[in-house]
C-alpha positions in Angstrom: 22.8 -54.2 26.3 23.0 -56.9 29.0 21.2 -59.0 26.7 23.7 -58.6 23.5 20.6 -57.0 21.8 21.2 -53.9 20.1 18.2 -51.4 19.7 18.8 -49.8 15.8 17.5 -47.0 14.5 13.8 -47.0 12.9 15.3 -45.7 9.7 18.4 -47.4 8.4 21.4 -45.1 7.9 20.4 -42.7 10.0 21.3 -41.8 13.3 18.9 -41.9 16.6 18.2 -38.3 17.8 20.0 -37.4 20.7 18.7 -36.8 24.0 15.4 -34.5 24.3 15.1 -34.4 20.7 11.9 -33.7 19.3 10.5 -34.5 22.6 6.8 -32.5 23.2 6.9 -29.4 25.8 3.4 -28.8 27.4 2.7 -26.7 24.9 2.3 -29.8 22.1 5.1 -28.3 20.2 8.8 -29.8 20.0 11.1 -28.8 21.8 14.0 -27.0 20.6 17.4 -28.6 21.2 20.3 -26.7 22.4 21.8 -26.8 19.3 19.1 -25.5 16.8 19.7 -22.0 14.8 23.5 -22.5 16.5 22.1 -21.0 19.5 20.8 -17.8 18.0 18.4 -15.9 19.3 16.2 -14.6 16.0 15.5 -11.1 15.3 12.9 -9.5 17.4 10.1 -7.7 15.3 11.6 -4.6 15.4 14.3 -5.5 13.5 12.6 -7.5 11.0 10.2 -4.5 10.3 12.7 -2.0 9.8 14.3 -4.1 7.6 10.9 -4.0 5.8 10.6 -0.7 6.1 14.1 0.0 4.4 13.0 -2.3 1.6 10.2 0.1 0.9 12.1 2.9 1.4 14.5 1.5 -1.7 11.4 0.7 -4.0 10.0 3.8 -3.2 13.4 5.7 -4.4 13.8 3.7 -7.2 10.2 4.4 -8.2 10.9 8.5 -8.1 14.1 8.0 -9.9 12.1 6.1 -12.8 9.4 8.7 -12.6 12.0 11.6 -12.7 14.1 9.9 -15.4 10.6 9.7 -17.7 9.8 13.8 -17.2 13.3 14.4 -18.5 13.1 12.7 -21.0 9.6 13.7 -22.0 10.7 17.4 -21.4 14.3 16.8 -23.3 16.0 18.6 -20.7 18.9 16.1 -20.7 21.3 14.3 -22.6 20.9 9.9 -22.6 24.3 10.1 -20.9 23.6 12.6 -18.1 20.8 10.1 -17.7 22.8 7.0 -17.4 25.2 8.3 -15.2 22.4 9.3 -12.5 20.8 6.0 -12.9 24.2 4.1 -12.4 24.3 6.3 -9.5 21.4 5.8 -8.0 20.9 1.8 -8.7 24.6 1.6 -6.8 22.9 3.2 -3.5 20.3 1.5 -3.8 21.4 -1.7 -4.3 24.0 -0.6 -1.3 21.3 -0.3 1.1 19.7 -3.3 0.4 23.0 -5.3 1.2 23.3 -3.3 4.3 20.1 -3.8 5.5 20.7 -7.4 4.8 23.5 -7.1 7.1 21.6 -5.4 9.6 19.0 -7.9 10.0 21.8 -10.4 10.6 22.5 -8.9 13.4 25.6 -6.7 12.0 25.5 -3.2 14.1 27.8 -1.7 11.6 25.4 -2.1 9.0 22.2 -0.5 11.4 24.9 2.8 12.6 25.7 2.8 8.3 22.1 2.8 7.5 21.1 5.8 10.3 23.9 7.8 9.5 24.0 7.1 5.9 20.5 7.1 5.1 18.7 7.8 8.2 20.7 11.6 8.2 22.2 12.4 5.2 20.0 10.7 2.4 16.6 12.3 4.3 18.3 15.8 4.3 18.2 15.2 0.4 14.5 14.3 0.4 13.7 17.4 2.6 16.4 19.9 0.6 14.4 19.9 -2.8 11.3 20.7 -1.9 12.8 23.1 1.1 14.7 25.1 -1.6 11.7 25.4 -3.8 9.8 27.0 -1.2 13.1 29.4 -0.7 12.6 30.6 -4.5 9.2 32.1 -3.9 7.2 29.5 -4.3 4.2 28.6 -2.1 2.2 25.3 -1.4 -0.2 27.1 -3.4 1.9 27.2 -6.5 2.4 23.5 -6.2 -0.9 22.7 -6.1 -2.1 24.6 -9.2 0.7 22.8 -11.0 0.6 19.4 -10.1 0.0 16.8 -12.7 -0.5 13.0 -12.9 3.4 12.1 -12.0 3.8 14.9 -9.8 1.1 13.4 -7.6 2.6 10.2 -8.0 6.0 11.3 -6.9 4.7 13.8 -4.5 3.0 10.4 -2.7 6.5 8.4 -3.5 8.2 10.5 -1.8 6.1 10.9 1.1 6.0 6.7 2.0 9.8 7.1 1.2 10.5 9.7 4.1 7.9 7.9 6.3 9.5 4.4 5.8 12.8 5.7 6.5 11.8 7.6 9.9 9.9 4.8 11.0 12.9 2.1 10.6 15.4 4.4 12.3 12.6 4.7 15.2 12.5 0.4 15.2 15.8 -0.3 14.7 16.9 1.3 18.2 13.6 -0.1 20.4 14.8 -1.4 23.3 14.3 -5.1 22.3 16.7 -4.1 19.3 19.4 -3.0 21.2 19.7 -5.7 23.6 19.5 -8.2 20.6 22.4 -5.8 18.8 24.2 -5.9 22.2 24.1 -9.5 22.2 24.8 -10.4 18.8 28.2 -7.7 18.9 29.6 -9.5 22.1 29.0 -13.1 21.0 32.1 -14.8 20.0 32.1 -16.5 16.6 32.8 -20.2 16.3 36.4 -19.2 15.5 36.6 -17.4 18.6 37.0 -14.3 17.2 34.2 -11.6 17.8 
């Protein structure tokens, strides 16, 4: 300074804040710098409620598996390995689409075509096939309901918030706010320069 005065910071060892830092918009709040979230937009709500929605689509089809996996063993119509092996199975999906739907809350547009085809097709054709086939044996709604116990209800409710969570995230994930923000985030270079 033209006076050979220095102005220091108010807290030793740190740096001043650049430029329009913390300064107040009209609004009372800060304003953002340029540089905060790396210049990411964040997920519009669509996105973040479909990734809800996915996570209770998972809870809901781990609850059925543990509900299914307690009738057989109450009825003995299984062997403990037979069990194990479906389990395995289904805690690898399941922890699959959690890590995908991770992804495609990040932004990732892989992860939200891998989660409607995967699970948005081909895993609600084998909610729907059960009971469909069921109904192909001779079997009426009527049937069901003079049968139905306890965990059938249960399941029979499961299964239901398990279809509609998965229809309803498929529906959000492709809004129109979605796919711009997918749009963007696939055509953003990365800070490598790669995209």
């Amino acid at each position: 300074m033209a006076n050979g005065t220095q102005r220091r910071p108010e807290h030793p060892g740190h740096p001043e804040p650049p430029p329009g830092h913390g300064v107040l918009s009209g609004s009372g709040r800060p304003r953002p710098s340029a540089r905060t979230g790396g210049g990411e937009p964040p997920a519009p709500p669509p996105v973040h409620a479909a990734f809800a929605l996915w996570i209770t689509a998972v809870v809901a089809g781990f609850f059925e598996a543990a509900l299914m996996t307690g009738r057989l063993l109450s009825e003995g119509d299984t062997t403990a390995g037979e069990l194990a092996g479906g389990l395995l199975l289904r805690m690898a999906v399941f922890s699959a689409a959690v890590l995908v739907a991770v992804q495609m809350r990040r932004g990732r547009n892989w992860a939200r075509l891998t989660l409607a085809v995967g699970l948005g097709v081909f895993f609600t054709l084998s909610l729907v096939i059960e009971p469909l086939r069921w109904l192909a044996d001779g079997h009426s709604p009527g049937d069901a309901l003079g049968e139905l116990g306890v965990v059938d209800v249960l399941f029979g409710a499961s299964r239901v918030l398990h279809l509609s969570a998965v229809l309803a995230a498929l529906a959000l994930m492709f809004r129109p706010t979605a796919n711009s923000w997918f749009r963007a985030r696939s055509t953003r270079p990365t800070r490598s320069g790669r995209r």
